[in-house]
C-alpha positions as CSV (number, residue, x, y, z in Angstrom):
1,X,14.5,-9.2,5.8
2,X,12.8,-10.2,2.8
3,X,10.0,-7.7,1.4
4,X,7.2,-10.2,1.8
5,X,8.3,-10.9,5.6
6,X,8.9,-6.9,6.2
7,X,4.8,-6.1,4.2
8,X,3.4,-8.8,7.3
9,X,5.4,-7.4,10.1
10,X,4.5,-4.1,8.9
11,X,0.7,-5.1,8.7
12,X,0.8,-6.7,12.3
13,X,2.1,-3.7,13.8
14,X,-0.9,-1.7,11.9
15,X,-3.3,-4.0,13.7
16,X,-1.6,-3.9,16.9
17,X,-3.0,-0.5,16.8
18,X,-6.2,-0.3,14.9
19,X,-9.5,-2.1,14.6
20,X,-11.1,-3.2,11.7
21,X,-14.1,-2.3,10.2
22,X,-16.0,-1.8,13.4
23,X,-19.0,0.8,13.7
24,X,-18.2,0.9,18.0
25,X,-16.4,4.3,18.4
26,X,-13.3,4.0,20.6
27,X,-14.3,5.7,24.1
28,X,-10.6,6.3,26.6
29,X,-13.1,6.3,29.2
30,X,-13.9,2.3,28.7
31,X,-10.2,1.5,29.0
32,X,-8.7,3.5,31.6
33,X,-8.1,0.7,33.6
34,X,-5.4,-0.5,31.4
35,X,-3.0,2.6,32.1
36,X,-3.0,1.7,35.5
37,X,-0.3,-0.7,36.8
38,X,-1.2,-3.8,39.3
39,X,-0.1,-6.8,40.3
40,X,-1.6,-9.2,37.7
41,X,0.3,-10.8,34.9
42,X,-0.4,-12.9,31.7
43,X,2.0,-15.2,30.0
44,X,1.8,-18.1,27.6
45,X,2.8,-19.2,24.3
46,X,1.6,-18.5,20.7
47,X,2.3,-20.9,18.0
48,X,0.9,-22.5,14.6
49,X,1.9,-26.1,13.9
50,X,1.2,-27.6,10.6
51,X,1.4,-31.6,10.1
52,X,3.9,-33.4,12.9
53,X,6.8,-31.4,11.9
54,X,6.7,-27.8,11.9
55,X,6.0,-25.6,14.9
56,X,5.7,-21.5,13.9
57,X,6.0,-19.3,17.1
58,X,5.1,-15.5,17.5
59,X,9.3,-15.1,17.6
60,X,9.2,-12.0,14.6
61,X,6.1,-10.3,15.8
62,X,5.4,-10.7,19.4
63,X,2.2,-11.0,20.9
64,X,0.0,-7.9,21.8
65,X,-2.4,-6.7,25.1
66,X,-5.4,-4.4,24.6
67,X,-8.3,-3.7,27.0
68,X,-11.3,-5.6,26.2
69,X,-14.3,-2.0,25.4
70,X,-16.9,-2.1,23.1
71,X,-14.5,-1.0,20.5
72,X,-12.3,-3.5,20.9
73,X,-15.0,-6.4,20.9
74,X,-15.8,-5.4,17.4
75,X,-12.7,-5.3,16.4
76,X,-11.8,-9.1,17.4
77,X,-16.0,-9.9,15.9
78,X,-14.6,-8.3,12.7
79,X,-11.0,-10.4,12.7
80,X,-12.3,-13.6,14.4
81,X,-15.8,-13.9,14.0
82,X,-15.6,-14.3,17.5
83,X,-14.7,-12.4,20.9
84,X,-13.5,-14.6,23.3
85,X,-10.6,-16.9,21.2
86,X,-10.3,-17.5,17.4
87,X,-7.8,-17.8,14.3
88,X,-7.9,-15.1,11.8
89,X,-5.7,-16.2,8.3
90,X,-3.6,-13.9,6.6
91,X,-5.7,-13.2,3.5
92,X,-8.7,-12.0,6.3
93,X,-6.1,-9.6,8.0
94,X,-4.9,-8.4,4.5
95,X,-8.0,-7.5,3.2
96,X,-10.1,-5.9,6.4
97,X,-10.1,-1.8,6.8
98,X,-8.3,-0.6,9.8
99,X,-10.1,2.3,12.4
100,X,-7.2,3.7,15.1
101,X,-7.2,2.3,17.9
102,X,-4.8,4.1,20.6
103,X,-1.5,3.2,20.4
104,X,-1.1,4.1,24.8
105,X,-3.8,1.4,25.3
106,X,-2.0,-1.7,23.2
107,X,1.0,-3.2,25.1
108,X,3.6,-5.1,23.2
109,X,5.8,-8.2,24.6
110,X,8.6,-10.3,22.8
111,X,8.3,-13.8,22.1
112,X,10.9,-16.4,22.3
113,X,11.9,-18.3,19.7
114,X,9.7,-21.1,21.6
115,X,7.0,-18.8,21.4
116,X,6.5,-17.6,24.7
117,X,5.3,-13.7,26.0
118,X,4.7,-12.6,29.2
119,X,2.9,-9.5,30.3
120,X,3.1,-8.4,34.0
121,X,1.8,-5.7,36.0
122,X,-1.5,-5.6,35.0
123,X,-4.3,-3.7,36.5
124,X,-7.7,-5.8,37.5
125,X,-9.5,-6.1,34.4
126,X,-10.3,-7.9,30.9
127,X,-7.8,-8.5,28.6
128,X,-7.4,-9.4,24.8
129,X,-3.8,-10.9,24.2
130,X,-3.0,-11.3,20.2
131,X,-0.4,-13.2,18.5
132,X,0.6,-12.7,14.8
133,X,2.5,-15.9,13.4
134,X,3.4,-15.7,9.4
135,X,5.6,-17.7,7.5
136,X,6.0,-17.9,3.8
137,X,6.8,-20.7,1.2
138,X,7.6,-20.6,-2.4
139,X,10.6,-21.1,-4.2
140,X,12.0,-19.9,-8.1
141,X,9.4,-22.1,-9.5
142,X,6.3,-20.9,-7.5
143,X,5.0,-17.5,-6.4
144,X,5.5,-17.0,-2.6
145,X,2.6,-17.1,-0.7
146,X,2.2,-16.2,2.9
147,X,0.8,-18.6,5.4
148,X,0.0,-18.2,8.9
149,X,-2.5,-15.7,10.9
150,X,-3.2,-14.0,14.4
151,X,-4.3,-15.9,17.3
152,X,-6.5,-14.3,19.9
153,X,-7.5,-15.2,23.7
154,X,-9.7,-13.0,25.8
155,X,-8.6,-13.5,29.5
156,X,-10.1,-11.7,32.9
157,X,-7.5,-11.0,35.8
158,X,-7.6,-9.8,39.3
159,X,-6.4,-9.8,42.8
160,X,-2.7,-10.5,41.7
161,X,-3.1,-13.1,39.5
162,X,-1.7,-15.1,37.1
163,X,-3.0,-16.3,33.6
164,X,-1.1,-18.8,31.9
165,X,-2.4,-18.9,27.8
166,X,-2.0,-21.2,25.4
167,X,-3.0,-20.1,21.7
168,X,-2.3,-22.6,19.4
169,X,-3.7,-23.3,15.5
170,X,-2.8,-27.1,14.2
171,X,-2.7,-27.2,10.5
């Protein structure tokens, strides 16, 4: 893996597990709910696709689950400048300051190379699911530079259901 590639994997795991700049302090007792199992799930499918040609996918860094507290709200207002689905670009998740967010209350999944994630056996409850997509261009002429971001949907489930996302970014 090139350095570049393995500095953005790196820095999507450190926000798959800390917030950013937010002033709410992290209480367990707000996310409890997302240690429990149940019978929900979430799936979908993360990807960035720039002109009519190329489709990026979550495929190197998965997507990620958190419980939506009041930590975690100011975490995605800090990323997204929003709380219930935005785009965040790599130079914003480079340059914001990371607080620790648990790492028991973040849930990973794989994505395919088509970009899909599922998530099942959810308890009832409101959800944040995070995709980070990166790719990089550049060549011996030109400096690489790293394109790409972190998708984010906010999603309620209960009663055994199922959420089907789509997060998606044209270029």
């Amino acid at each position: 893996m090139k350095p570049l590639v393995k500095t953005y994997v790196a820095l999507s795991i450190a926000l798959a597990v800390a917030g950013c700049a937010t002033n709410a302090p992290f209480r367990s007792a707000d996310a409890d709910y997302f240690l429990s199992s149940g019978g929900n799930s979430i799936a979908g499918i993360a990807k960035m696709v720039v002109g009519d040609t190329r489709t990026y996918t979550c495929a190197l860094n998965g997507a990620i689950l958190m419980p939506v507290t009041n930590f975690t709200s100011a975490r995605m207002m800090a990323l997204f400048q929003a709380q219930n689905h935005g785009f965040a670009d790599a130079t914003t998740l480079e340059q914001l300051h990371d607080d620790n967010l648990p790492a028991k209350f973040v849930r990973h999944a794989s994505c395919d190379q088509n970009g899909r994630f599922a998530f099942g056996g959810i308890a009832d409850g409101q959800y944040y699911v995070q995709a980070d997509i990166f790719w990089i261009t550049g060549g011996p002429r030109r400096p690489n530079h790293v394109h790409g971001g972190s998708l984010m949907e906010m999603v309620r489930v209960s009663g055994s259901e199922h959420k089907e996302l789509e997060l998606l970014k044209e270029f």
